[in-house]
N, C-alpha and C positions, 0 to 999 in steps of 0.2 A: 809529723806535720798535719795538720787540722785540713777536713777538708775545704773549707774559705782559702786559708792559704794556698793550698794544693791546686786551684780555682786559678788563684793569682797567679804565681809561681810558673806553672806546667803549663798554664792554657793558649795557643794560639789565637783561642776566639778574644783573650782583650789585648792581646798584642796587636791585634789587626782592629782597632777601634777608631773612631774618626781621632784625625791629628789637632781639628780645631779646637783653642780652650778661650774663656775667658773670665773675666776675672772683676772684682770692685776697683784692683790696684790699676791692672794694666789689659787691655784687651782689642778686642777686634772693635772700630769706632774711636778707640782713644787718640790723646795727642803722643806723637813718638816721642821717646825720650831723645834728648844729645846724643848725639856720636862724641864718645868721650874713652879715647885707644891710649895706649901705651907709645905706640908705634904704627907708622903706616909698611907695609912690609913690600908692596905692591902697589904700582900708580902712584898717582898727583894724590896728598893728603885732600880729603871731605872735610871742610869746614862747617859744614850742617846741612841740615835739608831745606830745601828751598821749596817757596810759595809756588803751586803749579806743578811741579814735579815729578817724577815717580823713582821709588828706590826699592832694592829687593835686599834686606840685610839679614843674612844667612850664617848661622851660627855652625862652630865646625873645630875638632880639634884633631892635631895632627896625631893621636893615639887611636883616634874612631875608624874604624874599617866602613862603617854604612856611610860615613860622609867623603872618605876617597873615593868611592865608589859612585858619589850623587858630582863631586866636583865638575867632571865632564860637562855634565849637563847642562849645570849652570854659564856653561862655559859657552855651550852652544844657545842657551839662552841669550847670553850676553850680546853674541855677537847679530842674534835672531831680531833684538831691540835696540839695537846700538843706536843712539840719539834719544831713544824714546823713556828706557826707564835705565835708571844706573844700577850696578850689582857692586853689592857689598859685603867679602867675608870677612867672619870676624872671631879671631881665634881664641876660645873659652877654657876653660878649667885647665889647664896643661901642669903637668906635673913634673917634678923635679928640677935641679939643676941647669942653667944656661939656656931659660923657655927662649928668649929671644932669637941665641943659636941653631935651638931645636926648630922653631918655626920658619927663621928661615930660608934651614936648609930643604924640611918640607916644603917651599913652596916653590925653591928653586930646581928641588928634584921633580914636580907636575909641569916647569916647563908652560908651555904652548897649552896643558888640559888646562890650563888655571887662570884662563886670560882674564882676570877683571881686577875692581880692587881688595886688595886684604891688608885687614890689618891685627893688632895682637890687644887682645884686652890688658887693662892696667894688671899690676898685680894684684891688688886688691880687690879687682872684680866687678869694676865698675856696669861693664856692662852685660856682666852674666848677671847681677843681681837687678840692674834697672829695668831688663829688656826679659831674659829669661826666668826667671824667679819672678819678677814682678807677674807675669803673664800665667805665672805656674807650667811652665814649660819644664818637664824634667828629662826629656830624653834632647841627644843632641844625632841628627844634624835638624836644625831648625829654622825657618825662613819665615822674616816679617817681609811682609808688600805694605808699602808705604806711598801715599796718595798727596800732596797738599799738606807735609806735615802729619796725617793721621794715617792711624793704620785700621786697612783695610782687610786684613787677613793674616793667618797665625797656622801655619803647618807643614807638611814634611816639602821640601824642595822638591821632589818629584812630584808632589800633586799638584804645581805652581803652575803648570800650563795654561792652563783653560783661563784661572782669572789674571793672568796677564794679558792673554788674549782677549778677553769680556774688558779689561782697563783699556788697552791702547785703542780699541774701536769704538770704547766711551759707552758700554754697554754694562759694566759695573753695577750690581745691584747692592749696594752698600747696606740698605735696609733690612735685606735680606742675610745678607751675610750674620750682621749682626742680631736676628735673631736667630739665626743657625747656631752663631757661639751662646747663644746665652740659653739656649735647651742644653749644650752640654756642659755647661757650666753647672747648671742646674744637675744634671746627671752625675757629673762629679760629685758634687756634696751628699747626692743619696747615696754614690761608692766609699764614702768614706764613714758614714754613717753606717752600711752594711757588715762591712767585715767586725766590728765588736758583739754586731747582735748575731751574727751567722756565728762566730766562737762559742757566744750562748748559747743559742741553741745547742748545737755540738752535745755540750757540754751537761743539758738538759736530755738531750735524747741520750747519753752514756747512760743517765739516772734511771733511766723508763718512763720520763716525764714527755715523752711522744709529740702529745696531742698539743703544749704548749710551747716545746720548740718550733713543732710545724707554722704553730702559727707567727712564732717571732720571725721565720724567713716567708714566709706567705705574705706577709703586705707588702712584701719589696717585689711582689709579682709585676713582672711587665714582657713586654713583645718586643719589645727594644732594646740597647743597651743601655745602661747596665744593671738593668732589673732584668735581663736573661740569666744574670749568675742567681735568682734566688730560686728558679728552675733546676739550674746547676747543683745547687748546694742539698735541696730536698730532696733530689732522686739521689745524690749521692750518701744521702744517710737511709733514704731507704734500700738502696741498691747493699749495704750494711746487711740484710734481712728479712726484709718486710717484703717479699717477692709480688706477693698478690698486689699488695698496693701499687709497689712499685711499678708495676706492669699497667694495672688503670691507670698511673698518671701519665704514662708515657704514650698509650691510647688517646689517653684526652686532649694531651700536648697536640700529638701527631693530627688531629682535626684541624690545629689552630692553622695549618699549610704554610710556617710562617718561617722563612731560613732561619734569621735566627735561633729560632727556639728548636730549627734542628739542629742548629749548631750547638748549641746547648747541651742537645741530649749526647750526641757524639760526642760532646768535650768530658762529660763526666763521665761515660762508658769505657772511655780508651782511658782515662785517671782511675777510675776505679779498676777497670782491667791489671794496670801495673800493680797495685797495692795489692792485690786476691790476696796473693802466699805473705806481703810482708808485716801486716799488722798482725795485731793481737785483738779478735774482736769478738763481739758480745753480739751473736745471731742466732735467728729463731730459724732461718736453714740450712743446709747443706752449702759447702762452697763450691759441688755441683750446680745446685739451684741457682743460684748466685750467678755464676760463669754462666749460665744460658739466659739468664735475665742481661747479662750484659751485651750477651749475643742479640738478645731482642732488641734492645735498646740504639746498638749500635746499626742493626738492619732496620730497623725504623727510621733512622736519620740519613741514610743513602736512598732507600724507597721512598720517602721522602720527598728529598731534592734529586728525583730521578737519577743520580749519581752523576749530577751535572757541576754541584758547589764546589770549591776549591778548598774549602775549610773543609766541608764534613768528610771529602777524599782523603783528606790530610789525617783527619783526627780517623777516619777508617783505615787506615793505615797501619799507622801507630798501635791502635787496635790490634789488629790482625798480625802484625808482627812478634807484638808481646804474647798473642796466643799460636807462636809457631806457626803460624798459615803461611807463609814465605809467598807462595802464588799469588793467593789473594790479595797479601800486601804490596808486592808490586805491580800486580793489576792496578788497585785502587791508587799507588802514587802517581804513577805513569799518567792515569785519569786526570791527578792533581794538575800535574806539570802540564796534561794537554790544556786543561782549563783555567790556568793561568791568565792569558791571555788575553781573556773574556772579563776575568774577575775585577771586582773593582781595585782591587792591590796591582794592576797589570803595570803601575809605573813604579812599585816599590822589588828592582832589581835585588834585595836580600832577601829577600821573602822567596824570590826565586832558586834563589841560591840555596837557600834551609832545603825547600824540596828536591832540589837533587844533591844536596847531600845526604839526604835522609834513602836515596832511591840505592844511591850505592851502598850504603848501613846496611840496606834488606837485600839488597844483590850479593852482598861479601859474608851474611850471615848463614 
C-alpha cells in the first residue's frame, strides 16, 4: 500500500475531519429535497416541510453501530425541542432480505431511546441519493437541520447541539455557515486532486527522481486540512532514508506551533513505525537511523502540543506500542482518554470508545 493511501486508510487525523460538506448539487444554503419514504415506521407520516419550520432529518441504518449509539441523543434532543423543531429518521442503504421487517424490528427493539419520527427509504434510494449523495455525504449517521424549507447544516448528529440551540433563539448565522461549508468543499476537491499526484510522486521518488516528486506534493502544502496530508506524505517518503532531511523538515514543521501539523507529524511516524520491518525498501540508512528519526518525529509532535492533544496521544500511542514500549503506550492513551473531554470530538462517543479499546489492546499485550 502506497503511502497516500496508508495516509487515508490508517490515519485518525482524517477520520476526525470537520463533518460539514457541500456541494454544486445539494448543500448547506440549499432548498431541501421531498421527504419521499417507502414507509413511515414511526409517528403520524410527514407530508413535507413546512414554511417557518424546523426539521432535523437524520440519516441511519440499522447495520450502523455509530448511529445506535447517536439514537439516544437524538432522542433527548427530541423531547429537549418538542414543539420547536421536528426530528426525522430515516433509514438508508439496508441490505438483504425483508428491509421492512428488519427495520422495524430495530426500531421496536430502541423502544422509548427512539422517540421521534422514522421512517424507511424507497428501495430504490430515493432518499439516500437526493439528500446523501446529492450533498456528498458518504459516511452514515448523518443529520440535515432544516430551516423554512432550506438547509442550514450538514454533519454528524452529535455535533447538532449548539446550532439547534443558535436556531431556536434566532441566533443562526446562516451566512456563516455557508461559507464554513464552501472552504471545505473547496478542501474536498483539493483531497481528491492529491492522492493521484501523491501516487506520483511515490512513484518518482522509487526512481531517484527526489527533487521532482518533492515538489508534486509541496504545492499541496497547507496548515489546515487537508493540505496537512502533503506534510504527511513528504516526511513519509523521507522518513524512507533521507534522515538528515527529514529531521530539518520536522524542525521546521515544529516552529510552525500549529496542531495540526503536529498531527501530521505523529500520524506518519506511528504509519511509518508499523511498516519498519514490512516493506522492501530502497534506503540511503540504516533501519536504526530510521527508527530514531521516527523516535524524533514522534517526540516532536507530543513536545509540541505539550501532550495535551487527543490525536497526537492517540497516534503516540500507537507509536510506542508497535515499538514494544507498553508503559509508555499506556501512559500516552490514558493522556488520550483523559483529554477527551476537552477535545473538540468530546460529542463523537466512538471515538471514545476506539480509545479504550485500544487502552485494553496495550494492557493485554
Amino acid at each position: 500500500m502506497t503511502i497516500a493511501r496508508r495516509i487515508l486508510a490508517g490515519g485518525l487525523l482524517l477520520a476526525l475531519t470537520a463533518t460539514v460538506l457541500a456541494s454544486e448539487t445539494l448543500g448547506v444554503g440549499s432548498v431541501a429535497p421531498p421527504l419521499k419514504v417507502a414507509a413511515w415506521m414511526k409517528g403520524a407520516p410527514l407530508k413535507g416541510f413546512e414554511a417557518g419550520k424546523s426539521y432535523v432529518v437524520e440519516f441511519w441504518a440499522t447495520w450502523c453501530g455509530p448511529c445506535k449509539t447517536t439514537i439516544p441523543h437524538i432522542t433527548e434532543l427530541a423531547h429537549k425541542y418538542k414543539g420547536k423543531v421536528e426530528f426525522v429518521g430515516v433509514s438508508v442503504y439496508e441490505q438483504g432480505p425483508m428491509i421492512s421487517s428488519k427495520v422495524a424490528d430495530f426500531v421496536k427493539s430502541m423502544g422509548n431511546q427512539m422517540d421521534y419520527l422514522v421512517a424507511r427509504d424507497e428501495d430504490k434510494g430515493f432518499m439516500a441519493k437526493n439528500w446523501m449523495e446529492a450533498a456528498q455525504q458518504e459516511g452514515i449517521p448523518t443529520a440535515f437541520l432544516v430551516h423554512n424549507k432550506q438547509i442550514l447544516w450538514i454533519g454528524h448528529p452529535m455535533e447538532i447541539d449548539e446550532k439547534l440551540e443558535l436556531l431556536v433563539k434566532g441566533k443562526f448565522d446562516l451566512a456563516k455557515e455557508m461559507t464554513a461549508a464552501k472552504k471545505l468543499a473547496e478542501d474536498r476537491e483539493i483531497e481528491k486532486a492529491m492522492i493521484p499526484d501523491f501516487q506520483k510522486a511515490e512513484g518518482l521518488y522509487e526512481l531517484g527522481k527526489k527533487k521532482e516528486a518533492l515538489a508534486l506534493v509541496r504545492k499541496y502544502r497547507r496548515d489546515t486540512l487537508p493540505g496537512a496530508m502533503a506534510y504527511q506524505v513528504e516526511l513519509g517518503l523521507m522518513l524512507r532514508g533521507e534522515c538528515a532531511d527529514a529531521k530539518a523538515l520536522i524542525e521546521q514543521l515544529a516552529t510552525k506551533k500549529s496542531v495540526v501539523v503536529f498531527r501530521a507529524i505523529a500520524s506518519v511516524a506511528q504509519i511509518q513505525r508499523a511498516s519498519l520491518d514490512a516493506e522492501k525498501r530502497k534506503v540511503t540508512s540504516t533501519d536504526a537511523e530510521i527508527a530514531d528519526l521516527q523516535n524524533f518525529a514522534i517526540d516532536a509532535a507530543l513536545k509540541g502540543t505539550a501532550e495535551k492533544d487527543m490525536v497526537v496521544l492517540y497516534y503516540g500511542a500507537a507509536f510506542f506500542e508497535r515499538a514494544k514500549n507498553k508503559d509508555r503506550a499506556l501512559n500516552l492513551i490514558n493522556k488520550a482518554i483523559a483529554e477527551f473531554p476537552n477535545s473538540e470530538y468530546k460529542d463523537q462517543p466512538e471515538l471514545m470508545q476506539k480509545l479504550r479499546d485500544t487502552m485494553v489492546r496495550i494492557s493485554k499485550g
